[in-house]
Structure formats: structure tokens, C-alpha cells
N, C-alpha and C positions, 0 to 999 in steps of 0.2 A: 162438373164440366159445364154444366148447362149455364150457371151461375155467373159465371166469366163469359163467358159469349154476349149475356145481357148487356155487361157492362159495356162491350164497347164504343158504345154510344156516347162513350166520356170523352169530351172533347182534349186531343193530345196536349194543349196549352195549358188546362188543368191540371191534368199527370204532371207537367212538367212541374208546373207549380210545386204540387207534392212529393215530388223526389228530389229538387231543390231543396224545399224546405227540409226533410228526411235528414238530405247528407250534411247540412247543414249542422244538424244537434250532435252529429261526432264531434267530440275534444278539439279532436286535432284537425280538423279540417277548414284552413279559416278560407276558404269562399271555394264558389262552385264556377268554373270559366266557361262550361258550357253544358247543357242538358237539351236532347234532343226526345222527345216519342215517336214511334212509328210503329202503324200496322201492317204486318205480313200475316194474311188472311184471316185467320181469326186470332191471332197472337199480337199481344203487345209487347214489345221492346221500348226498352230504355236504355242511353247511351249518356252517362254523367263523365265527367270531367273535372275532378277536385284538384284543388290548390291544399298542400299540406307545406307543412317547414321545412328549407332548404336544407335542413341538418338532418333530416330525418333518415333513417338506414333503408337499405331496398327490402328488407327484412320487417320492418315496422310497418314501411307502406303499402307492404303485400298483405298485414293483420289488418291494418285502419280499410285497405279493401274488399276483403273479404265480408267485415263486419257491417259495412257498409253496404254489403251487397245482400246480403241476408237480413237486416234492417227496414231496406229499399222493399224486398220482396211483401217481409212482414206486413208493414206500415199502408203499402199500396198493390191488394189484393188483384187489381184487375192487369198487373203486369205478368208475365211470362216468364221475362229474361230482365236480366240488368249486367251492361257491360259498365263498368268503372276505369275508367282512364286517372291517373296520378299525375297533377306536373307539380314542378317542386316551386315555393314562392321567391325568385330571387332577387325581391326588392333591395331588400341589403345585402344579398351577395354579388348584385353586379356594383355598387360603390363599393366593399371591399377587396373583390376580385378584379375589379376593370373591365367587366364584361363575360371574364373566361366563365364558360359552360354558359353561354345565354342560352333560353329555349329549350332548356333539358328537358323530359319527356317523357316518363315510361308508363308503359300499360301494365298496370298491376292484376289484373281480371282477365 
């Protein structure tokens, strides 16, 4: 316990760095739209937001974030919690769609 307390001294722009880069090395995850750190008292929180394939199943992107979330833990010790946010990438589904489902969204975590 004591171990983790020391750390917090790690500047949050760093962490982010680290769990950027983290969720990054999943398969399937091609980019990261937004990763935040914050301290609540002596607990670090992470808050990631991956871009996965707009064909992906809600079933798939509840595995890729799980694994993702246990990854994040491993990789970067001095975190607490990791929330993972999912949106789906729909570069080429709003030109084949017309737009339909822009800004879909879901929290996998």
C-alpha cells in the first residue's frame, strides 16, 4: 500500500502518456480519442476512450475492454481504477451510411 502512495508524485501527463500508449498495443484498437488521470485523495484514476471498428459486436468490445482494462492495471502500477469508454470508428461508415449512427458511443467498462 505504501508503494502506491510514493508514486503519486507521477505527474498525471505522464500516466496519460502510459496508458495511451498501453491501449494502444491492443489488435484492435486503432487510436485512443481521449485519456484523462486524476487524483482522488490518494487513488489514481484513469479515464481512456478507444476507437475500435465500426463492425465490431457489443460483445467483442465488452472483451477488447475488459482486456484492455486489466492490461492498463498491469502495465501502469501506480493506477487504482481504469474506466474504458468504447466509440466505434465510423470514418467509412458515415460515407457508406450517409451519416446514419453518427457519434455512437457506448461504455464498455
Amino acid at each position: 500500500r505504501q508503494e502506491r502512495d510514493t508514486c503519486l508524485a507521477a505527474l498525471p501527463s505522464t500516466l496519460e502518456k502510459r496508458v495511451t500508449s498501453r491501449a494502444l498495443r491492443h489488435p484492435r484498437v486503432r487510436g485512443v480519442a481521449h485519456c484523462v488521470v486524476r487524483y482522488d485523495n490518494t487513488k489514481v484514476l484513469a479515464k481512456v476512450d478507444v476507437i475500435l471498428p465500426d463492425a465490431m459486436t457489443l460483445r467483442a468490445a465488452h472483451g477488447v475492454a475488459g482486456a484492455l482494462r486489466r492490461s492498463i492495471l498491469r502495465g501502469v502500477p501506480e493506477l487504482h481504477e481504469v474506466d474504458v469508454d468504447c466509440e466505434l470508428d465510423e470514418r467509412r461508415a458515415r460515407t457508406s451510411r450517409r451519416g446514419v449512427g453518427r457519434g455512437r458511443h457506448t461504455s464498455c467498462m
